[in-house]
Each structure stands twice: as C-alpha cells, then as structure tokens.
C-alpha positions in Angstrom: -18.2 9.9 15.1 -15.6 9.3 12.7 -17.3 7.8 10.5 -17.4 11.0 7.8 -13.6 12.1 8.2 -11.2 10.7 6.1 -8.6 8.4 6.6 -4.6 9.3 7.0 -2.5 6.5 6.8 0.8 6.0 7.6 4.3 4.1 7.1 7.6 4.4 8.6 11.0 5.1 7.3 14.5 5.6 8.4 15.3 6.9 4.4 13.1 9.7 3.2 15.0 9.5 -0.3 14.8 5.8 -0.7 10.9 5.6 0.5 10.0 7.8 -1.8 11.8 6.4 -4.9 9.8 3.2 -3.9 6.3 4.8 -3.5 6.5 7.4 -6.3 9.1 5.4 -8.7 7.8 2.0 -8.0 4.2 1.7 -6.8 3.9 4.8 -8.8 2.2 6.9 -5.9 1.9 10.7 -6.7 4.3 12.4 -4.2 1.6 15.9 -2.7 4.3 17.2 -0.6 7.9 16.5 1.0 9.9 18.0 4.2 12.6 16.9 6.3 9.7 14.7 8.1 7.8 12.7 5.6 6.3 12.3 2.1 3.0 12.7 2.1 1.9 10.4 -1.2 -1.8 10.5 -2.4 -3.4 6.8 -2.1 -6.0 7.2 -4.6 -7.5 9.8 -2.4 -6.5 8.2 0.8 -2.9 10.9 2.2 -0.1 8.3 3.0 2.5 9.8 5.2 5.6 8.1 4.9 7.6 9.5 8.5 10.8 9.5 8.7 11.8 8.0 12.5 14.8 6.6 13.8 14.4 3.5 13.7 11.4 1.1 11.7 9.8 -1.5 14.6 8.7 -4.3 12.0 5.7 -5.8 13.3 5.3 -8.8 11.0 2.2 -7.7 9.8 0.4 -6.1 6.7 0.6 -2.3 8.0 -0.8 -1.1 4.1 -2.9 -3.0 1.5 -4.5 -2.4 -1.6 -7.3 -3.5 -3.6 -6.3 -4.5 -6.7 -8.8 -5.8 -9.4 -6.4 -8.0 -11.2 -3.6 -9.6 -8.8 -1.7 -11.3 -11.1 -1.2 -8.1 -13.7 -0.7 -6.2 -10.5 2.1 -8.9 -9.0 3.6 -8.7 -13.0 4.1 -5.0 -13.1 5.4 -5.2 -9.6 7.8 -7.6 -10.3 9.2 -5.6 -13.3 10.4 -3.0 -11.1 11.8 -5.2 -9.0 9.7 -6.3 -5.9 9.2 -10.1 -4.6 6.3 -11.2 -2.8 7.0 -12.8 0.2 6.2 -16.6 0.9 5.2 -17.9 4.0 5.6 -21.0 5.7 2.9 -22.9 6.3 0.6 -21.3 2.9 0.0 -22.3 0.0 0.7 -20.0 -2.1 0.7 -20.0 -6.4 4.0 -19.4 -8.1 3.5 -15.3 -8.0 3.2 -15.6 -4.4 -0.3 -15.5 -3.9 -2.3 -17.2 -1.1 -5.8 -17.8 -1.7 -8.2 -17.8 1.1 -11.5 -20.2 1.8 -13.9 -17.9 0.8 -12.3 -17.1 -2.2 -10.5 -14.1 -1.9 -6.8 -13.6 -3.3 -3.7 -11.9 -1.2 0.1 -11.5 -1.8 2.5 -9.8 0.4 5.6 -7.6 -0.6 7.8 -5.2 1.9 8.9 -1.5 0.9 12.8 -1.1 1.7 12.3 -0.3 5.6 10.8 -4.0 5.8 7.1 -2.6 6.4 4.4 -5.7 5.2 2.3 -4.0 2.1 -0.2 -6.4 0.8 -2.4 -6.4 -2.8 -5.8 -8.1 -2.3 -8.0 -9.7 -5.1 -11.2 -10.0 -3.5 -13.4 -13.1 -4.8 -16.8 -12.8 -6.3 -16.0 -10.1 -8.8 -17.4 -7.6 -6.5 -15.5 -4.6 -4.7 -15.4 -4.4 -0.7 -14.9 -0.6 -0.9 -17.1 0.9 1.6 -18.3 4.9 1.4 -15.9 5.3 -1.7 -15.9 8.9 -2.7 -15.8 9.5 -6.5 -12.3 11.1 -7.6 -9.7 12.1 -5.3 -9.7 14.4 -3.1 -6.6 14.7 -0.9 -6.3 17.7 1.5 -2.9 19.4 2.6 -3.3 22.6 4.4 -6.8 23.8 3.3 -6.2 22.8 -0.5 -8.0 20.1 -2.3 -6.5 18.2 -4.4 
C-alpha cells in the first residue's frame, strides 16, 4: 500500500539551532525549510525532519544511516569537522571505528549533538542495496517539488 509514497524520516532535538549547524554545517545536508518546530533537511531526496521536543529519549540504536560508497573517505571528512565514531564493546572495530560484518559489509556509528545513533554503511560486494531509487531529488514541502 505504501509501497509508492515516499519516505519522511525523522530525528529529535531539544536545540533547533545547534541540530541544524550539525546537519547543514557538518553532514552538509541542504536545510528546505525551518520554523519554531523543526528543520526539515533534504536527504538526497529522502525530507528529514529534525523536531524540536522537550526532551531526546536515546534509544541506543542507529535511528538514521546512510549509504556511503567509500567509508573510510566518508569517516575522514567526518572527522575533519569534528565527529568520532563511536566504539563498542564487544566489536572489532578498525582504527576509524568501523566494524565489519560476516558477510562483508562495513558500518561505523557517530551521534548528532542530542545523542541520536547515525550510522554510514559500506555495503560489501561493490554493489548498491538501494531499492526503488528515484533518479534526482525530489523533496516535497507544501505542493512544491524540489
């Protein structure tokens, strides 16, 4: 049923301000629209609303990835502006932080400043896991296209 409708993600924040210096300064996210209740980023296509709430629940979890082609170059341009990936007891994980998985694939973890789990995933094989992919973006705000 909703198979042909778009995705909306979203994130959490108790700091409008500071989320969106971190998604548009730092991941380098193209902010679409702000308001006293969130900032809407475009994803590559994919709206992220960042809403502001009172207070963040931190789930411990990955509540946002991306598919990165390169996760190294992506880790080192991450790190330049200043975010750590997180290590976790119990992986192994290279010196950037990565954790490689049996069947090859390649996944780090970093946290925005309200402590929500983001992740960048490598997958193996050379080959892209990007279902239904639509060419360009296309990111809709009130009846406009973008």
């Amino acid at each position: 049923m909703l198979g042909t409708s778009d995705v909306i993600a979203f994130a959490s924040t108790t700091d409008l301000a500071s989320a969106r210096s971190f998604y548009e300064g730092t991941l380098g996210l193209p902010l679409v629209e702000e308001n006293d209740y969130a900032c809407v980023f475009d994803a590559h296509g994919t709206m992220l609303r960042v809403t502001a709430v009172a207070e963040v629940a931190r789930p411990g979890y990955t509540v946002l990835g991306w598919q990165v082609a390169d996760i190294a170059a992506m880790i080192s341009g991450l790190e330049s502006r200043g975010v750590t990936c997180a290590r976790y007891d119990g992986m192994e994980q290279d010196a950037q932080g990565v954790w490689t998985t049996p069947n090859g694939d390649r996944i780090a973890w970093f946290s925005d400043p309200d402590g929500n789990v983001l992740s960048l995933t490598e997958f193996g094989g050379g080959g892209e896991r990007r279902p239904g992919r639509r060419a360009g973006p296309q990111l809709r705000l009130g009846g406009c296209c973008l």
